[in-house]
N, CA and C atoms of all chains as a GROMACS GRO file, in nm:
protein
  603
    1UNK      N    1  12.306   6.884  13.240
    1UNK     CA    2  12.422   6.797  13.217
    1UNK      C    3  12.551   6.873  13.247
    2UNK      N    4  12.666   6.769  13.327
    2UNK     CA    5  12.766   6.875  13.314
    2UNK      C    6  12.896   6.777  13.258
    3UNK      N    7  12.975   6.843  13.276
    3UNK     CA    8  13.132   6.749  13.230
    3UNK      C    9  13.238   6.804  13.260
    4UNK      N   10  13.404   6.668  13.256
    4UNK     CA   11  13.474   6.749  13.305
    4UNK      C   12  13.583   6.744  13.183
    5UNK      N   13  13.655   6.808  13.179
    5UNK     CA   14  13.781   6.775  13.071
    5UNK      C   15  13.843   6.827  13.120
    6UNK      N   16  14.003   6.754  13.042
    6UNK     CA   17  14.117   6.766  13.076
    6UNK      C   18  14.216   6.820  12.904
    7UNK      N   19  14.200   6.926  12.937
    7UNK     CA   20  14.314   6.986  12.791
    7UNK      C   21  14.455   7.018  12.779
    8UNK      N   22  14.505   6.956  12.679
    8UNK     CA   23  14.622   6.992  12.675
    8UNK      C   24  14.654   7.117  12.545
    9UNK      N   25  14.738   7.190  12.650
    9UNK     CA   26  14.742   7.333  12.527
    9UNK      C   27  14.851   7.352  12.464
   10UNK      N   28  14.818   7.374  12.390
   10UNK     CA   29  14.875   7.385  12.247
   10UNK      C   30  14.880   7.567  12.180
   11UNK      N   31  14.958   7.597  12.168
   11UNK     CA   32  15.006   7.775  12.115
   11UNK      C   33  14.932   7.753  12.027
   12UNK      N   34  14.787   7.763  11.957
   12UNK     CA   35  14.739   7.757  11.854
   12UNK      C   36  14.727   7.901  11.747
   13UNK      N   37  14.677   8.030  11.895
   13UNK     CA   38  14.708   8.189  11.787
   13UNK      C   39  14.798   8.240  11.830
   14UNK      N   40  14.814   8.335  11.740
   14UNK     CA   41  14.880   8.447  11.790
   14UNK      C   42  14.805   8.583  11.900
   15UNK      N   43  14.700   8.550  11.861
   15UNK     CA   44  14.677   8.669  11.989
   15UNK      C   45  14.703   8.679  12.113
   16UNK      N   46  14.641   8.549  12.186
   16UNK     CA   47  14.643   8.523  12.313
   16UNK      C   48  14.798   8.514  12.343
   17UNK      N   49  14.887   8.434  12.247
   17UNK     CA   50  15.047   8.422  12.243
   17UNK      C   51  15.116   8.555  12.326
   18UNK      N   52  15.091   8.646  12.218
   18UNK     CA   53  15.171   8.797  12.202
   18UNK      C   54  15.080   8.840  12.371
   19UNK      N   55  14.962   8.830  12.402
   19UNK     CA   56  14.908   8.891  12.466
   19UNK      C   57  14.995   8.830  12.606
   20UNK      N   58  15.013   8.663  12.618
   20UNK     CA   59  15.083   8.597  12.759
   20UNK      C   60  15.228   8.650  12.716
   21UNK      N   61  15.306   8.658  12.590
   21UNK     CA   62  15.432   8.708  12.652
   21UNK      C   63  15.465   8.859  12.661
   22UNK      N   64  15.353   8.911  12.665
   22UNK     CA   65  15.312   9.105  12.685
   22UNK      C   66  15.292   9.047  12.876
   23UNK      N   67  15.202   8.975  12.898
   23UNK     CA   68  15.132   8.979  13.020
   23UNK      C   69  15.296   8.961  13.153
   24UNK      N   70  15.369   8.880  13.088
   24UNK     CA   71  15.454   8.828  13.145
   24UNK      C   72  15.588   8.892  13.138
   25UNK      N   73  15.559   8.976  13.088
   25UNK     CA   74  15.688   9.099  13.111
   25UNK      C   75  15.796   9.060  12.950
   26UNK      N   76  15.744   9.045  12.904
   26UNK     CA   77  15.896   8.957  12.808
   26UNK      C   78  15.805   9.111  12.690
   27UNK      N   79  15.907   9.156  12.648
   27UNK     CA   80  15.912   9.259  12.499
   27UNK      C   81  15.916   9.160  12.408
   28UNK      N   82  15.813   9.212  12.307
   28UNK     CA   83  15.816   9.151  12.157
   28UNK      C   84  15.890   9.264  12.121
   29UNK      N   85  15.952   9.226  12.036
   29UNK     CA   86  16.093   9.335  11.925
   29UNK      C   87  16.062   9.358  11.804
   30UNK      N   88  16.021   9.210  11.757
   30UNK     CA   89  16.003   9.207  11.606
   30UNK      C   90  16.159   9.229  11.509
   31UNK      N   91  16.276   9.257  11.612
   31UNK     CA   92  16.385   9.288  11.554
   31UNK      C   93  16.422   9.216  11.406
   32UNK      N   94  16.434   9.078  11.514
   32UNK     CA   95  16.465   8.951  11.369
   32UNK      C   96  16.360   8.898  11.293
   33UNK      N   97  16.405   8.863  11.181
   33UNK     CA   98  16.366   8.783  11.150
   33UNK      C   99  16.363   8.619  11.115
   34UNK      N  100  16.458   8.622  11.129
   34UNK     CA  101  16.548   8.495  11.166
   34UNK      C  102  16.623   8.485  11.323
   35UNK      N  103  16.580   8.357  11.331
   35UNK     CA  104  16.650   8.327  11.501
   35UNK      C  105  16.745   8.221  11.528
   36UNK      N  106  16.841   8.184  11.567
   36UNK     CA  107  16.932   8.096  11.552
   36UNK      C  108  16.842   7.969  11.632
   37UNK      N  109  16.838   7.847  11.604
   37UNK     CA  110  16.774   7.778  11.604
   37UNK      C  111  16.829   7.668  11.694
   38UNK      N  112  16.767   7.540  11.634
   38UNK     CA  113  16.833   7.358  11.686
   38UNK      C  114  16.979   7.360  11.561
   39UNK      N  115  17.081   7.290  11.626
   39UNK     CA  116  17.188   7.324  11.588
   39UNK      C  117  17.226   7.486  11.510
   40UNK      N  118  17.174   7.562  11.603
   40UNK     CA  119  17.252   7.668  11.568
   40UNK      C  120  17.176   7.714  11.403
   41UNK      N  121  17.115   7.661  11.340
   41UNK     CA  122  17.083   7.690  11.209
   41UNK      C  123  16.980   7.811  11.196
   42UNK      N  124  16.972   7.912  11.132
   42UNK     CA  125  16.874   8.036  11.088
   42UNK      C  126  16.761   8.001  11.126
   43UNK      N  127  16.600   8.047  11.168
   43UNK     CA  128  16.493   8.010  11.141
   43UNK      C  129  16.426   8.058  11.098
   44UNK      N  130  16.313   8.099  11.023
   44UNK     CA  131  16.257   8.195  10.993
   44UNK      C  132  16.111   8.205  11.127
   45UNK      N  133  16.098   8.344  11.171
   45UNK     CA  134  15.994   8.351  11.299
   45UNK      C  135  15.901   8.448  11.284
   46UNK      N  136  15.787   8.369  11.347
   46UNK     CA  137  15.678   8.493  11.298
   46UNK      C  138  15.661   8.586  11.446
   47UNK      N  139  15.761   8.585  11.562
   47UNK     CA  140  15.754   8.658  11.659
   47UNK      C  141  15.878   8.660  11.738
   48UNK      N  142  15.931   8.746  11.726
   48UNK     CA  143  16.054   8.712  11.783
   48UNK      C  144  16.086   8.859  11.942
   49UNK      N  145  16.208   8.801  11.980
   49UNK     CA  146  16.234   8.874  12.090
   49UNK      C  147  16.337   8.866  12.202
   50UNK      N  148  16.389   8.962  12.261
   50UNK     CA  149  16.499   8.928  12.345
   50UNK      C  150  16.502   8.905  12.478
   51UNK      N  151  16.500   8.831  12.551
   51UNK     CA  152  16.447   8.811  12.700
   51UNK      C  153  16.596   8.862  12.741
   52UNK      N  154  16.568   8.898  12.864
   52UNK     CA  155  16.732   8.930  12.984
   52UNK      C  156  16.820   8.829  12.932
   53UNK      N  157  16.915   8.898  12.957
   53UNK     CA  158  17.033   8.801  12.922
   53UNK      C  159  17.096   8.782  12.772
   54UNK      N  160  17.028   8.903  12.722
   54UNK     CA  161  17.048   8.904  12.583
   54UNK      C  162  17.055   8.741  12.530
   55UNK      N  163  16.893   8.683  12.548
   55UNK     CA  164  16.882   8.544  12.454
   55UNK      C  165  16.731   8.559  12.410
   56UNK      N  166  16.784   8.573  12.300
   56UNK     CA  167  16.686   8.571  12.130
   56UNK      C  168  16.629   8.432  12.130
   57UNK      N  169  16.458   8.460  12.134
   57UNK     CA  170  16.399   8.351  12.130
   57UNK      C  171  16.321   8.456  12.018
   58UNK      N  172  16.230   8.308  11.939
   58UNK     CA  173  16.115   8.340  11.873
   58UNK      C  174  16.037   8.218  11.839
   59UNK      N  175  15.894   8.251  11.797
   59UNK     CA  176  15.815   8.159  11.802
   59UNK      C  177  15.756   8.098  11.683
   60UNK      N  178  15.761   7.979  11.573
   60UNK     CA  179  15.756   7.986  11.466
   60UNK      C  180  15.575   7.883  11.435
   61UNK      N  181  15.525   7.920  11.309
   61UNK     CA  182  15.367   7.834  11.316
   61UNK      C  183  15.437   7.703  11.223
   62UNK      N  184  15.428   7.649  11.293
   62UNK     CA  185  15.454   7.442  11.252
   62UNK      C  186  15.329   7.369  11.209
   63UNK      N  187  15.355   7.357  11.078
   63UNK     CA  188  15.214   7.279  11.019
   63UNK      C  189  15.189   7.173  11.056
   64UNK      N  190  15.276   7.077  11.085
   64UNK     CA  191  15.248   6.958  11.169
   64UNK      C  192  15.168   6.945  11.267
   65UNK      N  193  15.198   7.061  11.346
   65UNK     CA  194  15.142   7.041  11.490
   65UNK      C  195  15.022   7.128  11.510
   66UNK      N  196  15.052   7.176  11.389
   66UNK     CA  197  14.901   7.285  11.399
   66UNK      C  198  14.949   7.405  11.532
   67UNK      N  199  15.068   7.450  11.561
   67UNK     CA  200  15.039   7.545  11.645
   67UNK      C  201  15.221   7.627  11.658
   68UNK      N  202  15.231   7.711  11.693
   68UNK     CA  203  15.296   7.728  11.703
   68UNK      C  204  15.411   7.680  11.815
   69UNK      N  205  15.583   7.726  11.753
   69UNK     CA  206  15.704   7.587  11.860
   69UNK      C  207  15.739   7.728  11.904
   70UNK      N  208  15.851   7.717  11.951
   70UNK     CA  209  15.993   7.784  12.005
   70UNK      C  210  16.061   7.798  11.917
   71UNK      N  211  16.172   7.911  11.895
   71UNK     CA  212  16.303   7.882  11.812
   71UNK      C  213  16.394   7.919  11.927
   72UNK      N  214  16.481   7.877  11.920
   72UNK     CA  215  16.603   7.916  12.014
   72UNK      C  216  16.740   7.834  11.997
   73UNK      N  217  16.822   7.914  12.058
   73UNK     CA  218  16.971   7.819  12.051
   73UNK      C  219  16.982   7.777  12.170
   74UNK      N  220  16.952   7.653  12.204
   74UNK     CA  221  17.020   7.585  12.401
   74UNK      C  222  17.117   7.630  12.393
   75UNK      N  223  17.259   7.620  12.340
   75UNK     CA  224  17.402   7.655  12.343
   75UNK      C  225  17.407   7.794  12.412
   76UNK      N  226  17.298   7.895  12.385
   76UNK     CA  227  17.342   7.988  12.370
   76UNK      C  228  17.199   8.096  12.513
   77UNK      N  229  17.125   7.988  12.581
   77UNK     CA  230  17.058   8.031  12.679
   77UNK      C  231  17.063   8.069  12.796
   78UNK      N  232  17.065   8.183  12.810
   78UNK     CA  233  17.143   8.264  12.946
   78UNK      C  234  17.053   8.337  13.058
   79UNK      N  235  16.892   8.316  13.016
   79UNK     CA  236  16.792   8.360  13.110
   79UNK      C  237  16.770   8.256  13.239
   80UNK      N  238  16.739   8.386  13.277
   80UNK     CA  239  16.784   8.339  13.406
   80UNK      C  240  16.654   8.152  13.502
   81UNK      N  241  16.562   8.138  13.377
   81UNK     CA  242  16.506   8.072  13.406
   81UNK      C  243  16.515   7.923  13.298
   82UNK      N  244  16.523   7.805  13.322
   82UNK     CA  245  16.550   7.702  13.203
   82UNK      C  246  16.394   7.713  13.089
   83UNK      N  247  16.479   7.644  13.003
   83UNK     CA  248  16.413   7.668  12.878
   83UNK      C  249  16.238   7.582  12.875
   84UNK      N  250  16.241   7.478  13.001
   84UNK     CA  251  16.130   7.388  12.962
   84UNK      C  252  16.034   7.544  13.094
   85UNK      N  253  16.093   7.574  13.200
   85UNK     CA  254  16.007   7.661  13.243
   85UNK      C  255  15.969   7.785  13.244
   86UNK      N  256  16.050   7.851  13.120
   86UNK     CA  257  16.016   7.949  13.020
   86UNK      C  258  15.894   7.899  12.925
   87UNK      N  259  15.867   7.784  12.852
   87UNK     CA  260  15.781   7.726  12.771
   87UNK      C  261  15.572   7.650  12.892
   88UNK      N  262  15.705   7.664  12.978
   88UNK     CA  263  15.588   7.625  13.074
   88UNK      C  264  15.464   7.731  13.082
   89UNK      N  265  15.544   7.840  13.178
   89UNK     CA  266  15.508   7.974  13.226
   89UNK      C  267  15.418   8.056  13.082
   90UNK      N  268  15.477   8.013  12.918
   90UNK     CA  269  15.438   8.106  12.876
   90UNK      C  270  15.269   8.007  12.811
   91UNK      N  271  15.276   7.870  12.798
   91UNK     CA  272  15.218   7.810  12.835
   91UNK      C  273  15.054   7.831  12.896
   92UNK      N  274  15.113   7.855  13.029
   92UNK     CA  275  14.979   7.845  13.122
   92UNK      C  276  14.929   8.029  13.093
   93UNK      N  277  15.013   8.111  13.074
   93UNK     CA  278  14.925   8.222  13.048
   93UNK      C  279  14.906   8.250  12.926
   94UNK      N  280  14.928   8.158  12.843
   94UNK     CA  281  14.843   8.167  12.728
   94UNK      C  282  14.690   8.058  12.703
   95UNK      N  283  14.722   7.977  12.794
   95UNK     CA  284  14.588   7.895  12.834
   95UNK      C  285  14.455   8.021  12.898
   96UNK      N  286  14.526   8.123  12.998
   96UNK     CA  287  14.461   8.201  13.044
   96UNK      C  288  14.378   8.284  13.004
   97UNK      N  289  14.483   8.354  12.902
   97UNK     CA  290  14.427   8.471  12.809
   97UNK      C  291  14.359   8.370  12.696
   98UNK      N  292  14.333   8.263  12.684
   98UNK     CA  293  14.248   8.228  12.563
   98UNK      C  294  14.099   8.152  12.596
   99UNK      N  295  14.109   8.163  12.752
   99UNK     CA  296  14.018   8.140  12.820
   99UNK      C  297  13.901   8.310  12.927
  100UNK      N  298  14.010   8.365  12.954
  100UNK     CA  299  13.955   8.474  12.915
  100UNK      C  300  13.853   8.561  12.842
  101UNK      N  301  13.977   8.548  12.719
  101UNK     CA  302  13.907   8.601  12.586
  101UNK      C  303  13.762   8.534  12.513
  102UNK      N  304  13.753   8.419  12.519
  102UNK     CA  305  13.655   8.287  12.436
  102UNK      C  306  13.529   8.332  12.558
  103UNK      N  307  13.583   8.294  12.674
  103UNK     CA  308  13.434   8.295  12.792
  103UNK      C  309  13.356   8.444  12.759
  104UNK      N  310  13.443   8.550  12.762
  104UNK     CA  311  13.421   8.700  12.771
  104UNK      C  312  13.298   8.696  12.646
  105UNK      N  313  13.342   8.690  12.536
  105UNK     CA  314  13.289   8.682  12.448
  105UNK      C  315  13.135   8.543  12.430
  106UNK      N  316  13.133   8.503  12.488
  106UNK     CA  317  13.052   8.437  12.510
  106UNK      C  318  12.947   8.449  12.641
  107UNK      N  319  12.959   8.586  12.705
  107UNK     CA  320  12.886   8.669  12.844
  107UNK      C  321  12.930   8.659  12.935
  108UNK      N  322  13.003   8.497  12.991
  108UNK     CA  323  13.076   8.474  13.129
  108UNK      C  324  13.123   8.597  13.199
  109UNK      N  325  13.095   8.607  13.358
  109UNK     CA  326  13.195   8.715  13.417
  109UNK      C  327  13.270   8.615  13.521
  110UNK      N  328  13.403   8.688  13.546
  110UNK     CA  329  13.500   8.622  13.655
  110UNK      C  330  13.410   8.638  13.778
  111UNK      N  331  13.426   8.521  13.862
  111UNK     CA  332  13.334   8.546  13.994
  111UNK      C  333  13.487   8.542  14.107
  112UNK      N  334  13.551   8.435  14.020
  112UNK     CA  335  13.695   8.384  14.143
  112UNK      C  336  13.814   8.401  14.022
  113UNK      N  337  13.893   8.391  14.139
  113UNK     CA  338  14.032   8.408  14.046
  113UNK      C  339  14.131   8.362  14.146
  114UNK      N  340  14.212   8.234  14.165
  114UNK     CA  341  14.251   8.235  14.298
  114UNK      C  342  14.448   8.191  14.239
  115UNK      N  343  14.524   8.241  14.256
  115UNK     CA  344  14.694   8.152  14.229
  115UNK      C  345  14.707   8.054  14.355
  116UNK      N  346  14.731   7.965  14.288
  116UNK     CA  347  14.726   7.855  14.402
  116UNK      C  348  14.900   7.826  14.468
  117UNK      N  349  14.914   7.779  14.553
  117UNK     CA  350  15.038   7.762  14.558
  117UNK      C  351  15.100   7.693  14.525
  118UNK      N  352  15.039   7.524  14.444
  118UNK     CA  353  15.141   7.444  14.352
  118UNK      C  354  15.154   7.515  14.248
  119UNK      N  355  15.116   7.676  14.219
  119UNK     CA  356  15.160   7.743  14.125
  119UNK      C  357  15.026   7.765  14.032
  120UNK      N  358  14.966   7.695  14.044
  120UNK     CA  359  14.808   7.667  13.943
  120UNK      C  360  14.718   7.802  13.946
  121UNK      N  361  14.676   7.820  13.862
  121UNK     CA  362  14.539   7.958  13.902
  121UNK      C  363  14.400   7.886  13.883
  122UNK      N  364  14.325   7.921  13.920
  122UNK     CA  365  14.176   7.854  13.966
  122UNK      C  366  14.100   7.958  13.928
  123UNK      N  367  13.980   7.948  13.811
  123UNK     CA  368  13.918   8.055  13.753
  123UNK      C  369  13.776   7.982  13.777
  124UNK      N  370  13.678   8.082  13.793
  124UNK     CA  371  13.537   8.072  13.831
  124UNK      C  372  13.448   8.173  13.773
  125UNK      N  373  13.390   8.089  13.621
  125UNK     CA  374  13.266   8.159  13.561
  125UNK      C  375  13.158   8.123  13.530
  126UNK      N  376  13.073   8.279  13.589
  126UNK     CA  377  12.938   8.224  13.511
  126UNK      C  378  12.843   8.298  13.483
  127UNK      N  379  12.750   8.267  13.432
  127UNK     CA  380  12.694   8.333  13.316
  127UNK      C  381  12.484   8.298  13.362
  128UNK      N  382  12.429   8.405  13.373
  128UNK     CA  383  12.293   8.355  13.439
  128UNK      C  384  12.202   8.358  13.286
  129UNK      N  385  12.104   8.243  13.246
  129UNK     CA  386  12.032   8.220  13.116
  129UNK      C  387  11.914   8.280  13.128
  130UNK      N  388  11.910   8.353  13.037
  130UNK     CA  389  11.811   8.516  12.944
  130UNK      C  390  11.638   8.419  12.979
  131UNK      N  391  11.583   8.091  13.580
  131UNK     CA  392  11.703   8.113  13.524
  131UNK      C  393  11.774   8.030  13.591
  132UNK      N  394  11.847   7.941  13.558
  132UNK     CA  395  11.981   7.852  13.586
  132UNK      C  396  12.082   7.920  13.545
  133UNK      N  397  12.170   7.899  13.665
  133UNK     CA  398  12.287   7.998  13.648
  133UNK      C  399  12.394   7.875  13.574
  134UNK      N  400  12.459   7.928  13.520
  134UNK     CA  401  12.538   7.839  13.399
  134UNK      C  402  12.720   7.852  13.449
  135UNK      N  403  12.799   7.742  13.503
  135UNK     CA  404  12.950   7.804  13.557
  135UNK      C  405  13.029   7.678  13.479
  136UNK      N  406  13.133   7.789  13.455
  136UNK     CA  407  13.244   7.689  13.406
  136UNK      C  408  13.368   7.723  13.524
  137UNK      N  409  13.410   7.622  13.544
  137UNK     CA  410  13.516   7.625  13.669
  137UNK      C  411  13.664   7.583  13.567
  138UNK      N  412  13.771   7.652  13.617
  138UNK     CA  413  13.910   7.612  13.572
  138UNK      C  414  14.004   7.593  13.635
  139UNK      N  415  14.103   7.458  13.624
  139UNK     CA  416  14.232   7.502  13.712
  139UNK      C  417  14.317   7.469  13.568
  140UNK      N  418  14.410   7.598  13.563
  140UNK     CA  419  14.505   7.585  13.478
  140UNK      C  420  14.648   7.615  13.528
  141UNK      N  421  14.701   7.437  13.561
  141UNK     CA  422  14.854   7.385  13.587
  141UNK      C  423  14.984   7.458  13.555
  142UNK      N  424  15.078   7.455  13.599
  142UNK     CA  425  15.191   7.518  13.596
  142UNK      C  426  15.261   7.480  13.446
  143UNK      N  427  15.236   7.395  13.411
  143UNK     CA  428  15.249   7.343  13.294
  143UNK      C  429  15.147   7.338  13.150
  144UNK      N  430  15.039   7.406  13.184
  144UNK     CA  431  14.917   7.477  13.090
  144UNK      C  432  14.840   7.380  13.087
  145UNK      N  433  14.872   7.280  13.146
  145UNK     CA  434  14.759   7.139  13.143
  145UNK      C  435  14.633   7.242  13.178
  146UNK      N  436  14.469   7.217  13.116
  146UNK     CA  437  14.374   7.283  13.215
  146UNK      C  438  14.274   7.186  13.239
  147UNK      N  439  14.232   7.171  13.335
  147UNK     CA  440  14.120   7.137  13.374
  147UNK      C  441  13.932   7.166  13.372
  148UNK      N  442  13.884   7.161  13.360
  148UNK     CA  443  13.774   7.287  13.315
  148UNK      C  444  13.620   7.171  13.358
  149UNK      N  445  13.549   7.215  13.434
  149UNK     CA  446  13.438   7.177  13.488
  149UNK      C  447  13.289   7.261  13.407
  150UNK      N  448  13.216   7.219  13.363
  150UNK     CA  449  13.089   7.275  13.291
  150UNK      C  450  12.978   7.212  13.388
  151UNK      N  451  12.927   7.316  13.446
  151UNK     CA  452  12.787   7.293  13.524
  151UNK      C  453  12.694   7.362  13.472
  152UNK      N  454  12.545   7.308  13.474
  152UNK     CA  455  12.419   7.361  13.512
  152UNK      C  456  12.362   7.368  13.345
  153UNK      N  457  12.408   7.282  13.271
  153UNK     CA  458  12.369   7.269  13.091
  153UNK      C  459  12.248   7.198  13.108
  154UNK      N  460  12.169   7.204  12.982
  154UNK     CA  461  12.073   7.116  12.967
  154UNK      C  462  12.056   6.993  12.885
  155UNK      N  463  12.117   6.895  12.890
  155UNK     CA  464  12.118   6.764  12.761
  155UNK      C  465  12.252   6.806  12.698
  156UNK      N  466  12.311   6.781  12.598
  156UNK     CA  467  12.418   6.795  12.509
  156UNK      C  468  12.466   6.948  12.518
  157UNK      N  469  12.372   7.047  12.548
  157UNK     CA  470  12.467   7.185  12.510
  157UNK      C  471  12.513   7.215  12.635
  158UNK      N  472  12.588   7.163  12.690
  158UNK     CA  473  12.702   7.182  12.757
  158UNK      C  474  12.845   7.140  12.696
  159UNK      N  475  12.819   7.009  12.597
  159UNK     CA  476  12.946   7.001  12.534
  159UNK      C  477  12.975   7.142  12.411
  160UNK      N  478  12.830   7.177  12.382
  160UNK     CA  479  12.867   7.320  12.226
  160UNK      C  480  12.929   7.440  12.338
  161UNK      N  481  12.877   7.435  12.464
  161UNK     CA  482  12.874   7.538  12.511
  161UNK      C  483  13.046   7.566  12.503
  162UNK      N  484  13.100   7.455  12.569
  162UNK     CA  485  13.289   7.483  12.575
  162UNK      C  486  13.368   7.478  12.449
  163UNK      N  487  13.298   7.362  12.318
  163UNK     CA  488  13.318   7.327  12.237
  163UNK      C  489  13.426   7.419  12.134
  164UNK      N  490  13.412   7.561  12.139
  164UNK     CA  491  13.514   7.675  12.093
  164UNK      C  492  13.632   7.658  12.170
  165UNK      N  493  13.619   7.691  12.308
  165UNK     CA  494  13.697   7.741  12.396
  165UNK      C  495  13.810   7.596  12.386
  166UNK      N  496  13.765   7.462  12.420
  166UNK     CA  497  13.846   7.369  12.378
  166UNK      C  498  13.896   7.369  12.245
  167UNK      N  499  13.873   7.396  12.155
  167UNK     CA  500  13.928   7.388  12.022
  167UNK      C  501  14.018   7.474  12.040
  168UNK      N  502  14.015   7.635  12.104
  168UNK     CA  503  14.162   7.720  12.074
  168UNK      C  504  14.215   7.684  12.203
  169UNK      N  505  14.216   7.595  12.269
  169UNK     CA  506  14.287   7.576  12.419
  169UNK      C  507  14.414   7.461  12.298
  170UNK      N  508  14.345   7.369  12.218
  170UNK     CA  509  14.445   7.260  12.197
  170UNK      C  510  14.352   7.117  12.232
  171UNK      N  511  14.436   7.029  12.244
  171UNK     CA  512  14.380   6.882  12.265
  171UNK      C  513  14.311   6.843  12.420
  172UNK      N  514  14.214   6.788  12.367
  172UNK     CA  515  14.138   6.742  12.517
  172UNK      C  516  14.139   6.577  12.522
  173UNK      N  517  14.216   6.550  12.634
  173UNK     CA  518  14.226   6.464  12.649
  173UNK      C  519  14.172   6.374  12.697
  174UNK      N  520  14.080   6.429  12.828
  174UNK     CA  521  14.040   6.321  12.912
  174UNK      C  522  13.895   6.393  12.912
  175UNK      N  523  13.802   6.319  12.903
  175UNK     CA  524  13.671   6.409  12.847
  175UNK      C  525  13.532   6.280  12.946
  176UNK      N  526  13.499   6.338  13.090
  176UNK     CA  527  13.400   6.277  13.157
  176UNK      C  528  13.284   6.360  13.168
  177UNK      N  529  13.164   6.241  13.141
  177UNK     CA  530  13.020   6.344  13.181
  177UNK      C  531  13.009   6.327  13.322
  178UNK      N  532  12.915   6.373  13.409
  178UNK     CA  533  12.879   6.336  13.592
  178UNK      C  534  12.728   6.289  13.564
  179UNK      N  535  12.714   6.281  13.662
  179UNK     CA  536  12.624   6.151  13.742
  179UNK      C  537  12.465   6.232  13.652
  180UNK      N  538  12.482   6.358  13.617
  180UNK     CA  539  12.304   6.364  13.580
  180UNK      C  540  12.326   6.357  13.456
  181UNK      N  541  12.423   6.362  13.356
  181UNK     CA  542  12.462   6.311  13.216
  181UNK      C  543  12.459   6.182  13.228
  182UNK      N  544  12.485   6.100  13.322
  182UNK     CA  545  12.528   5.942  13.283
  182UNK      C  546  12.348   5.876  13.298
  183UNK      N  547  12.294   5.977  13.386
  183UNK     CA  548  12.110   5.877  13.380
  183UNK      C  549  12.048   5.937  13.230
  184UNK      N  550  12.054   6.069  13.178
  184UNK     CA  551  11.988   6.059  13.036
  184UNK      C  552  12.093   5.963  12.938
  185UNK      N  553  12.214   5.952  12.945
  185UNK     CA  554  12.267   5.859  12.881
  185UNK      C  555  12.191   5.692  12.855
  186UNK      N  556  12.224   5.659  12.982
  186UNK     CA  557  12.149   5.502  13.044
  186UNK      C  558  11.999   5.524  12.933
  187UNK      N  559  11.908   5.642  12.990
  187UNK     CA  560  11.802   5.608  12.883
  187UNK      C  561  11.802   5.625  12.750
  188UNK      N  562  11.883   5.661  12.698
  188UNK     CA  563  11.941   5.673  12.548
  188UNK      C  564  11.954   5.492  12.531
  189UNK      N  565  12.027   5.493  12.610
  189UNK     CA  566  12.109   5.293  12.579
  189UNK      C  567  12.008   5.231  12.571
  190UNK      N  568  11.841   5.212  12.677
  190UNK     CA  569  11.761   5.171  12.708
  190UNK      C  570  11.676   5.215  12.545
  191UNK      N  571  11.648   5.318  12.554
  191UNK     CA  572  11.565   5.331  12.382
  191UNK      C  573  11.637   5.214  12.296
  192UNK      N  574  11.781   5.263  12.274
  192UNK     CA  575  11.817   5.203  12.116
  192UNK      C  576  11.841   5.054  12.171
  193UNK      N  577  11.842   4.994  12.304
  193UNK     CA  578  11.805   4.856  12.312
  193UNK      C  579  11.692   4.806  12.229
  194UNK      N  580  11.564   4.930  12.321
  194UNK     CA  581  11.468   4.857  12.247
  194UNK      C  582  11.456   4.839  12.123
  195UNK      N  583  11.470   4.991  12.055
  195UNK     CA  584  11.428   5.021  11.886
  195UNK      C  585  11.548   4.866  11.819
  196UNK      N  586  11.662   4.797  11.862
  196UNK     CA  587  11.664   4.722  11.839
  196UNK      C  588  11.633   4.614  11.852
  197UNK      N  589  11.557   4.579  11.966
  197UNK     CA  590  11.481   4.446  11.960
  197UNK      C  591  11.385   4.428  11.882
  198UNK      N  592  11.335   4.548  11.847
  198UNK     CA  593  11.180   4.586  11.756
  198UNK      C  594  11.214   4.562  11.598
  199UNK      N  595  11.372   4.592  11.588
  199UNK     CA  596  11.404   4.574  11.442
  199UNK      C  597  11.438   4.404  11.402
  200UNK      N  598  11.482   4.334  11.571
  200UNK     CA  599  11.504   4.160  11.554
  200UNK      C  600  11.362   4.086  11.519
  201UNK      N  601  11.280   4.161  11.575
  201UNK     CA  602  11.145   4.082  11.561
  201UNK      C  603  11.075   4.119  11.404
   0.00000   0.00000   0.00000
């Protein structure tokens, strides 16, 4: 039997998190603890950090949504990339590393690995039965 | 040995896609069943063509076992 799905991802840990914004060049600081937020208000963050441009983002766990958001000030965003494709980017390599990590652990080896040019990466595993 | 592959395309936008080949009956859904849970929400969830004939005979049993329970 096989199947196909379609997932939508969701920041659920912190590992794979810290590990895509390690992978992606961005320093965790841990400086703050608080990050200026939606209207400008304090937040409290369980990861925080300064991207170029001296703009303080951090990432907070939201019970609602079961996963972790963003904190940041729009007013105050000066990297050099917008805020939905900063969330994108960190996004898809945290889809990566948690796909990675889960297959690895479960025997899979990478056979393919391809970056596509609408930007997409294309991963190919498998695993031969004992 | 059946070789067992999971295929991925994961979107610029973290959407992923994810293909499961070469399972036997249902454990192909346990097989991803983790990996979807820490990915987030799955949205669009299709079996292929050799899932949909043991399906059909699934439908075909509990037809019968219910005609057997009308009579």
């Amino acid at each position: 039997m096989s199947h196909f799905s379609t997932i939508k991802t969701q920041l659920k840990e912190s590992e794979p998190l810290i590990k895509a914004l390690n992978n992606l060049g961005y320093l965790i600081n841990q400086e703050e603890k608080f990050i200026k937020g939606y209207q400008g208000k304090f937040t409290a963050v369980d990861i925080s950090m300064t991207l170029p441009s001296d703009t303080k983002v951090g990432f907070k766990w939201d019970n609602n949504s079961n996963a972790y958001e963003l904190v940041t000030d729009l007013d105050l965003w000066k990297f050099e990339i917008p805020v939905e494709r900063f969330i994108s980017k960190v996004t898809q390599m945290y889809a990566y590393q948690t796909i990675i990590s889960k297959t690895k652990e479960d025997g899979y080896q990478i056979v393919e690995q391809t970056n596509k040019n609408d930007g997409s990466i294309e991963l190919v595993l498998t695993k031969w039965d004992n | 040995m059946p070789q067992k592959t999971l295929r991925f395309k994961i979107h610029q936008d973290g959407r992923v896609e994810e293909t499961v080949e070469g399972f036997n009956g249902n454990s192909c859904n346990e097989a991803t069943k983790n990996l979807e849970d820490a990915l987030g929400e799955v949205t669009v969830k299709k079996t292929t063509s050799d899932a949909f004939i043991s399906n059909q005979n699934k439908n075909l049993n509990q037809q019968n076992n219910e005609s057997n329970v009308t009579f």
